[in-house]
C-alpha positions in Angstrom: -24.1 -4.0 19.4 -21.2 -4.0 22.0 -20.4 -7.3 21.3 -20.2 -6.6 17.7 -17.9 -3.7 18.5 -15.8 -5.8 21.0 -15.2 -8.0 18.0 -14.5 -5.8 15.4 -12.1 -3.9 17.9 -10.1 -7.5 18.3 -10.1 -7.8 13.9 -8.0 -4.5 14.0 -5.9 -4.4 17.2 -3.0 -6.6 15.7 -2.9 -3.8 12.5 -1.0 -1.0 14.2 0.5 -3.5 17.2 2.5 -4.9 14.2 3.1 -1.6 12.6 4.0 0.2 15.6 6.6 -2.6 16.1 8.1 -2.3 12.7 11.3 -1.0 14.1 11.7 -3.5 17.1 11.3 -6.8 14.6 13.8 -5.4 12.4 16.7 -4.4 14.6 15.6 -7.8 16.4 15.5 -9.8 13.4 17.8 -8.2 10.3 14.0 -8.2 8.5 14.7 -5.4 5.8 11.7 -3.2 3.9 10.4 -5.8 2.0 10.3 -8.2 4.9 8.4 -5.5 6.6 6.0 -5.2 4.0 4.9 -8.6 4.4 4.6 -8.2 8.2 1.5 -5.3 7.2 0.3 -7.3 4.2 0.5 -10.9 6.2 -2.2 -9.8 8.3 -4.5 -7.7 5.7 -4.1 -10.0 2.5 -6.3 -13.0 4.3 -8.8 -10.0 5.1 -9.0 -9.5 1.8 -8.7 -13.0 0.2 -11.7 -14.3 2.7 -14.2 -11.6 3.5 -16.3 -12.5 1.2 -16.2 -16.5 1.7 -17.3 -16.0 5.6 -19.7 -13.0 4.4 -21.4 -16.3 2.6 -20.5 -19.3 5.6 -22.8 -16.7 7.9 -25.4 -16.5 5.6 -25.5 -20.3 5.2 -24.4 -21.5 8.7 -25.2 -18.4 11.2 -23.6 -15.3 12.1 -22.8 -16.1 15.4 -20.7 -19.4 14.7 -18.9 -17.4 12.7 -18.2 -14.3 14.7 -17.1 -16.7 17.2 -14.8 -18.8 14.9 -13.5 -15.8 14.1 -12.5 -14.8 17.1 -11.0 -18.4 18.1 -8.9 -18.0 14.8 -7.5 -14.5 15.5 -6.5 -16.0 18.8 -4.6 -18.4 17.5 -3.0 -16.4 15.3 -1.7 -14.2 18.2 -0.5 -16.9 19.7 1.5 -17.8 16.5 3.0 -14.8 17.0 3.9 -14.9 20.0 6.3 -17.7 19.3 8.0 -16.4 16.7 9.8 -14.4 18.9 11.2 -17.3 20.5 13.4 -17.7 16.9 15.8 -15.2 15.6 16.3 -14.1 11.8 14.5 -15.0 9.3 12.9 -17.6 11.0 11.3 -15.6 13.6 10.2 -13.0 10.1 8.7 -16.0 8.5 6.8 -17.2 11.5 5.7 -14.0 12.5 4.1 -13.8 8.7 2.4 -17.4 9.3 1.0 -16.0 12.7 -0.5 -12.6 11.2 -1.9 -14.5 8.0 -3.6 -16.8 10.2 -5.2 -14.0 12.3 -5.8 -12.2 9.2 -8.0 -15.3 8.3 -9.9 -14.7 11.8 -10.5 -10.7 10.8 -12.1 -11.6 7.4 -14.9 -14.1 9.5 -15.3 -11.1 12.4 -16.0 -8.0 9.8 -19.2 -9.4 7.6 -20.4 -11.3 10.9 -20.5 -8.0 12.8 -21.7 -5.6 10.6 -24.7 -8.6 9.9 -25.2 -8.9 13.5 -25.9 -5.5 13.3 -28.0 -5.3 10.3 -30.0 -8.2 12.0 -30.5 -6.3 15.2 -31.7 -3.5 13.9 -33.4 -3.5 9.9 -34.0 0.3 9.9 -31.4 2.0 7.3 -31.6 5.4 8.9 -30.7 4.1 12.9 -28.7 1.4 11.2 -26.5 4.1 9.5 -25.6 5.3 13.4 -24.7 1.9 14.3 -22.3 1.5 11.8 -20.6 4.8 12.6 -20.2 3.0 16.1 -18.8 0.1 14.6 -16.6 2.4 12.7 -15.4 4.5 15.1 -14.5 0.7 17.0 -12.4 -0.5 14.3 -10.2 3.0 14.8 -10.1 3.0 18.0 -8.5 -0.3 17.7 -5.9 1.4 15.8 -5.3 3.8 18.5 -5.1 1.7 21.2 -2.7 -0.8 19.3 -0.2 2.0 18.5 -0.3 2.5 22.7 -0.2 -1.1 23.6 2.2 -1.8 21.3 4.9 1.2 22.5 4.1 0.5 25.8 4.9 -3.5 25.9 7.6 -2.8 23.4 9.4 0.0 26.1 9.5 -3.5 29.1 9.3 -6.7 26.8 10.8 -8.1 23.8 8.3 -7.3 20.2 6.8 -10.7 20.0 4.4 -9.3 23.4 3.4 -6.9 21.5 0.6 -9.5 20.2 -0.7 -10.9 23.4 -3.2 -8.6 24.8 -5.0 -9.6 21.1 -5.1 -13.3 22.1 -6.6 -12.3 25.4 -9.7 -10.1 24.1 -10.4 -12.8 20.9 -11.3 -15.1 23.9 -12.7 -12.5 25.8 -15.3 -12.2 23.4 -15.7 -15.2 22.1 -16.9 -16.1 25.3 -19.2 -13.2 25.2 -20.6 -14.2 22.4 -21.0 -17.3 22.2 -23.3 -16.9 25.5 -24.8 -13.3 24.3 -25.6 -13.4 21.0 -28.5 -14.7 18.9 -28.6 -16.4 15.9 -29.7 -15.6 12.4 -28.7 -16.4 8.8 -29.7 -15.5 5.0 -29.7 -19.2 3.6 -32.0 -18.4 0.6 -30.5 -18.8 -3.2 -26.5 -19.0 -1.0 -24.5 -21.9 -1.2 -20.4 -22.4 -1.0 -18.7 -21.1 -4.1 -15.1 -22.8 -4.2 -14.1 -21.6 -7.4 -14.8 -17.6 -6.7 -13.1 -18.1 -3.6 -9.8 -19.4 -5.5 -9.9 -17.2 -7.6 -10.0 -14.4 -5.6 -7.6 -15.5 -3.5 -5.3 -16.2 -6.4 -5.6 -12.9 -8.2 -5.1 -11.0 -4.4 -2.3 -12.9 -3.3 -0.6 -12.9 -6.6 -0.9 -9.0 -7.0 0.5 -8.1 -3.8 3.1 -10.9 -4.0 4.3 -9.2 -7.7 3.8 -5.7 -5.9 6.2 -6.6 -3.2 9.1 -8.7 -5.4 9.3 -5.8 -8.0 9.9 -3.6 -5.3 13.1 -5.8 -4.1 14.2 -7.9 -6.8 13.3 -5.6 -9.7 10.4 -5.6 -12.1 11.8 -7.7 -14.7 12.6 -10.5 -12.2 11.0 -13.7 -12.9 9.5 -13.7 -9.5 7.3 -10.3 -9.9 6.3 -10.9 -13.2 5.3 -14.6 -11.9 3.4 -13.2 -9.0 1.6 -10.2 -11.4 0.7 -12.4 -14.0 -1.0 -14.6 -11.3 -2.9 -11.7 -10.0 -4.1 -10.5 -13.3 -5.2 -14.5 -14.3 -6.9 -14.8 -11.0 -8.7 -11.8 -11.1 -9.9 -12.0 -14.5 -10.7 -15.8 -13.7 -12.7 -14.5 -10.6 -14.9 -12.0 -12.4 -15.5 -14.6 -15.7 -16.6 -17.1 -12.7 -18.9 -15.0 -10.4 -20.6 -13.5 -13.8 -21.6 -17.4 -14.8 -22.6 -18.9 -11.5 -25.8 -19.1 -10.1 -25.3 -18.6 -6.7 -22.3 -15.9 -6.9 -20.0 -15.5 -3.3 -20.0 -11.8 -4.8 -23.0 -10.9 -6.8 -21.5 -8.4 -9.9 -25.0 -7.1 -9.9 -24.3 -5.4 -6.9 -21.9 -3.1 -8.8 -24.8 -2.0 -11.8 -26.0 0.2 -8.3 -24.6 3.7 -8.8 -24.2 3.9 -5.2 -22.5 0.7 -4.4 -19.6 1.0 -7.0 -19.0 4.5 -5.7 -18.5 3.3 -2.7 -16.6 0.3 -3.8 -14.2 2.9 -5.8 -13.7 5.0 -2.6 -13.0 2.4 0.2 -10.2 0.3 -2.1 -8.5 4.1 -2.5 -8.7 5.2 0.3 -7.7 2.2 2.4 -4.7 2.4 0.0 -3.8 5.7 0.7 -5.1 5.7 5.0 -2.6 2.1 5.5 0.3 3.1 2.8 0.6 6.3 4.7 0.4 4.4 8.0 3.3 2.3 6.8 5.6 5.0 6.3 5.0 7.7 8.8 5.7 4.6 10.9 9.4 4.2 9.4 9.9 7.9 9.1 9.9 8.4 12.3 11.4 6.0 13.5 14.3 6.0 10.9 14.7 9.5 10.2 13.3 11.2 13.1 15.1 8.4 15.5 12.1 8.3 17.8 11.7 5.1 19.6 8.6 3.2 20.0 6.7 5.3 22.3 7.5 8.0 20.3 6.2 6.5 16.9 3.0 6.0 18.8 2.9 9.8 20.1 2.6 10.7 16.3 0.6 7.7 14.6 -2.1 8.4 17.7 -2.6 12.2 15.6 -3.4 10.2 12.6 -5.5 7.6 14.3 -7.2 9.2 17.1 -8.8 12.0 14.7 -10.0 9.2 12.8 -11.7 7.4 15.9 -13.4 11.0 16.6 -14.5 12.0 13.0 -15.8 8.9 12.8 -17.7 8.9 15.9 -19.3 12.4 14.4 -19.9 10.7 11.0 -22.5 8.4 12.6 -24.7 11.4 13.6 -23.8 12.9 10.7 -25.6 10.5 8.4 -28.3 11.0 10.6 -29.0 14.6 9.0 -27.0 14.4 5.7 -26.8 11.5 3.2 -24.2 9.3 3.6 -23.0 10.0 0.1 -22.1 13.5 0.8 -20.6 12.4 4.1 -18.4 10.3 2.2 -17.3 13.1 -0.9 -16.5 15.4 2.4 -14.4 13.1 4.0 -12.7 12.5 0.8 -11.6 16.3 0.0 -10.6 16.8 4.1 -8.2 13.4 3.4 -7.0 14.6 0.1 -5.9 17.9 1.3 -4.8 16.5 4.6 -2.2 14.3 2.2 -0.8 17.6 0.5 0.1 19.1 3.4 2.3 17.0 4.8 4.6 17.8 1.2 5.2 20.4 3.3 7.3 18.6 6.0 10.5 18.2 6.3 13.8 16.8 8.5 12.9 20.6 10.7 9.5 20.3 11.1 8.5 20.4 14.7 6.8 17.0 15.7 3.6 19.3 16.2 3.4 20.7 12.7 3.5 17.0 11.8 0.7 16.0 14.1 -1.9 18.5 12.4 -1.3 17.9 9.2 -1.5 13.9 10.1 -5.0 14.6 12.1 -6.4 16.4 8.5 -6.0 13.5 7.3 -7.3 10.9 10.1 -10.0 13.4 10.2 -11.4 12.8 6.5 -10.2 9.1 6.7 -12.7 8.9 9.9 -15.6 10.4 8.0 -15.2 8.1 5.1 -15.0 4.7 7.0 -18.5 4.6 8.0 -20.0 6.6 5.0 -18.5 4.6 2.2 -19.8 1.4 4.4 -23.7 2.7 5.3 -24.2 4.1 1.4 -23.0 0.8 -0.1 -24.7 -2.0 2.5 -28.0 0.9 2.7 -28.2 0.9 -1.6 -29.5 -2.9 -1.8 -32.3 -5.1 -0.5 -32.1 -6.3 2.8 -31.3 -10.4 1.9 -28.5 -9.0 -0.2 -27.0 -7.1 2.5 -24.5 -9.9 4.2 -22.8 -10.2 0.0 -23.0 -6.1 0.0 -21.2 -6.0 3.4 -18.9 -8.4 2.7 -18.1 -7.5 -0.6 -17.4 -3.6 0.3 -15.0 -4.8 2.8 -13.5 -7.5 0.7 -12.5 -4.7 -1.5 -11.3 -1.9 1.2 -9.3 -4.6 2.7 -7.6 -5.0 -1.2 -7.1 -1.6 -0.9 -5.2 -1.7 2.7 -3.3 -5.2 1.8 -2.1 -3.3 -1.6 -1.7 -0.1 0.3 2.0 -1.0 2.5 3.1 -3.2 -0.3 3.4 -0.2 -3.5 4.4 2.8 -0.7 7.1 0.6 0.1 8.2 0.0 -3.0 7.5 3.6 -4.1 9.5 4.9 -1.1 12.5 2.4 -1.8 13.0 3.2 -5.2 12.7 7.1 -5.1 14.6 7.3 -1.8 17.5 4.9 -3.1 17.9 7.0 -6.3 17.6 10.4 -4.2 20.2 8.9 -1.9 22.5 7.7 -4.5 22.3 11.5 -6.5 23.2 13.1 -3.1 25.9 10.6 -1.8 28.3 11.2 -4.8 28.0 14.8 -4.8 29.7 14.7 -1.3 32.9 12.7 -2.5 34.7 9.7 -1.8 33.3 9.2 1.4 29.8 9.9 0.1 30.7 7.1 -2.7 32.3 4.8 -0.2 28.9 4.9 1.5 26.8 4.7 -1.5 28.8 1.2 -2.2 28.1 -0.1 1.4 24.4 0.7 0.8 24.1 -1.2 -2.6 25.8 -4.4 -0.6 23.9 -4.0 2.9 20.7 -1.8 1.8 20.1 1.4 3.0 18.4 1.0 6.1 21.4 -1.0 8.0 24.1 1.5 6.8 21.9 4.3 8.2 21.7 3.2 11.5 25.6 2.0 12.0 26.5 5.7 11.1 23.9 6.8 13.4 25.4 4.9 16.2 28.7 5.9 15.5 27.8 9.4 15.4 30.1 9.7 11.7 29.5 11.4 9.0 27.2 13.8 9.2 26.4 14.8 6.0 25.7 11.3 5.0 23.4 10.9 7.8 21.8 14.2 6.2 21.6 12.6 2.7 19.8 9.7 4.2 17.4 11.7 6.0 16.4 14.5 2.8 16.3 11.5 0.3 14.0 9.6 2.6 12.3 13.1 3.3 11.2 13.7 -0.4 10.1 10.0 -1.1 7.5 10.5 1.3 6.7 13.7 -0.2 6.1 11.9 -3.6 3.9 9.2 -1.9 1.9 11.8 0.1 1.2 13.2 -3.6 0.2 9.9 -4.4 -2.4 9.9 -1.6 -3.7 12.3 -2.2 -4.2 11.7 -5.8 -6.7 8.2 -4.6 -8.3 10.4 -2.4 -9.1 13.0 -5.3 -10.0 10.8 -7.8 -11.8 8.7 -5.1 -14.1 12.5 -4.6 -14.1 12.4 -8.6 -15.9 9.1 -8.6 -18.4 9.5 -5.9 -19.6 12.8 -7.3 -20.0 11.9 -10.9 -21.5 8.5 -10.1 -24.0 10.2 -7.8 -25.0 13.0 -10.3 -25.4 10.1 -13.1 -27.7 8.6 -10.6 -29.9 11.4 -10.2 -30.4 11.9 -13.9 -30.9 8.0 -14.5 -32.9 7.4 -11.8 -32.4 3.6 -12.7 -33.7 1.2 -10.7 -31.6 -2.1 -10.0 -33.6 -5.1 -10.3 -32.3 -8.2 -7.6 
């Protein structure tokens, strides 16, 4: 169990190291908003795009060469990293991106081996529902401590430290495990499926990619429509495939469980809405509230550390209460925890921020492990490796997508919200407003900052930035509503069904 933790704990430490850092790489590097979204979406695509593939090579080859690939990858990955710092520009952006995909990779083998370590070590759903709160609550507190880590190397050493203490616990515990661990696997009626898995990767990669180039280039350029038509062939491809082939990486009969596609429906919104959010209460503070790195971390650690806590309590939550209604709870607390923070704005004291951040870490934390115990506790025990690694193929989806449409969302309302309020102060305002369609808006921001000029451009910049995150916190909370919606109509149907899924 510990060495489970200790691995999931390495699969999420680069998450908020990299988002904390945000800032640093672009001052550092010229990387503007779409550049950043890649630097979030690098690392949680390959989550995405190979869950399920090394949710399958454990089955088939064991669980603990896996876990310790895993970790060997993730590693390396840092250490990719690392050396991007040693370029400048893009160069050093693109790098950075190779590094973070790679370690990305090593996450996807770490989560499915971990949570079938765990499912090995103890087959009893009830204690096995309080493990995975404990693994939960360690993939959060990986968050936490990242945000901390990262501020603190970021306040003595360039950004590209920033992902070295992850390269020093991958080997950690690989070392651990390899030496601690025992063996298992689920070889019956598996075996490798190449075309799911490029398939999957296809229609992932592709949707993100179109996400992201709409955002920047525009929706009609050739790019996003490329990368969106992609996604939608890949997808489609994927589900035509897995429905035809005997031995499926992700069995669709897993979704005909009630249970299961609830949960699948709440962990891709919410991991949209928990990650997007992430994403730009990072930049908001940083950008509008000018706090530096440390500071950045002083507020994510409200949204973060209520998470590692309510998680925690989820675990002996599900110990009395369903996990189901553990997971509709959590749900409502996130949803209203996103409308609240409509109400802040450029006054807001940095503590009426922090609450209304921790309402929503606090639902976030009681969803994590509930949406994972009610989907991998609804099927047969040989199915549960393809049930774990298919609930966190999808979450991960959710988080990859998450960073890439908030930051197109808070572009394109901020930029139009700037624009309204920079000609309604003038010529200046308009001489700005042309300097920002050249340079973006970001970069002409901060050279006004530092020259202390023009104040009420500086205060355009911050209220148009200020009401696109209001929008997308509407939008949060929206997933997390309809996420509630789902879960409590699906369970209801369940219970007057009372259909039983035949494997």
């Amino acid at each position: 169990m510990l060495v489970a933790c200790l691995g999931a704990f390495a699969a999420y430490l680069p998450i908020t190291t990299a988002t904390v850092s945000l800032g640093a790489i672009s001052r550092a590097t010229g990387a503007d908003t779409s550049s950043l979204q890649w630097v979030t979406s690098a690392l949680v695509l390959p989550m995405a795009a190979f869950i399920l593939s090394f949710g399958l090579f454990g089955d088939l080859f064991g669980r603990k060469r896996i876990f310790v690939l895993g970790l060997l990858t993730c590693a390396l990955g840092g250490g990719v990293s690392v050396l991007a710092g040693a370029f400048s520009g893009p160069t050093a952006v693109h790098i950075l991106w190779a590094g973070l995909a790679i370690a990305g990779t090593g996450a996807a083998a770490l989560i499915p081996s971990t949570l079938a370590i765990i499912s090995h070590a103890e087959p009893d759903p009830r204690h096995r529902s309080h493990l995975i709160g404990a693994w939960a609550m360690s993939l959060v507190v990986a968050l936490v401590a990242g945000v901390y880590i990262g501020a603190g190397l970021l306040i003595v050493a360039p950004w590209k430290w920033v992902f070295a203490p992850a390269v020093v616990l991958a080997l950690l515990a690989a070392c651990l495990g390899w030496r601690l661990l025992e063996e298992s696997n689920a070889r019956e009626g598996r075996r490798i499926d190449w075309p799911g898995q490029l398939t999957a990767l296809a229609g992932m990669a592709g949707l993100v990619y179109g996400v992201i180039e709409g955002g920047s280039a525009g929706w009609g350029s050739a790019y996003a429509i490329a990368g969106l038509a992609i996604g939608a062939a890949g997808l489609t491809a994927f589900v035509a495939v897995e429905s035809r082939t005997p031995a499926p990486m992700l069995p669709l009969k897993l979704f005909r469980h009630p249970t299961f596609a609830a949960a699948s429906a709440a962990s891709v919104l919410a991991m949209f809405s928990f990650i997007g959010l992430a994403f730009l209460l990072s930049l908001y503070f940083g950008d509008v509230k000018e706090l530096d790195a440390l500071g950045v971390a002083d507020r994510l650690v409200a949204l973060f550390g209520a998470c590692a806590l309510a998680s925690r309590i989820a675990g002996h939550l599900m110990k009395r209460f369903d996990s189901r209604l553990v997971l509709l709870a959590g749900q409502v607390i996130a949803a209203l925890g996103c409308l609240s923070l409509v109400q802040i704005d450029f006054g807001t004291s940095l503590g009426g921020a922090d609450w209304r951040m921790a309402v929503v870490g606090a639902g976030m934390g009681l969803v994590l492990p509930s949406m994972t115990a009610s989907a991998v506790n609804s099927v047969p025990h040989h199915v549960v490796g393809a049930a774990s690694a298919g609930i966190n193929a999808i979450r991960q989806l959710g988080g990859a997508i998450g960073p890439a449409v908030f930051g197109v969302l808070l572009t394109t309302w901020a930029t139009s919200n700037l624009g309204r309020r920079l000609r309604q102060l003038g010529p200046a305002g308009q001489q700005v407003l042309t300097a920002v369609q050249r340079l973006g808006a970001t970069p002409v921001a901060r050279q006004l900052a530092a020259n202390h000029a023009h104040s009420p451009v500086l205060g355009a910049f911050s209220a148009s930035q200020t009401s696109a995150l209001h929008r997308c916190a509407l939008v949060a909370a929206t997933a997390y509503a309809l996420g509630a919606v789902i879960c409590t109509l699906t369970h209801a149907r369940q219970i007057r069904s009372a259909k039983k899924v035949t494997w």
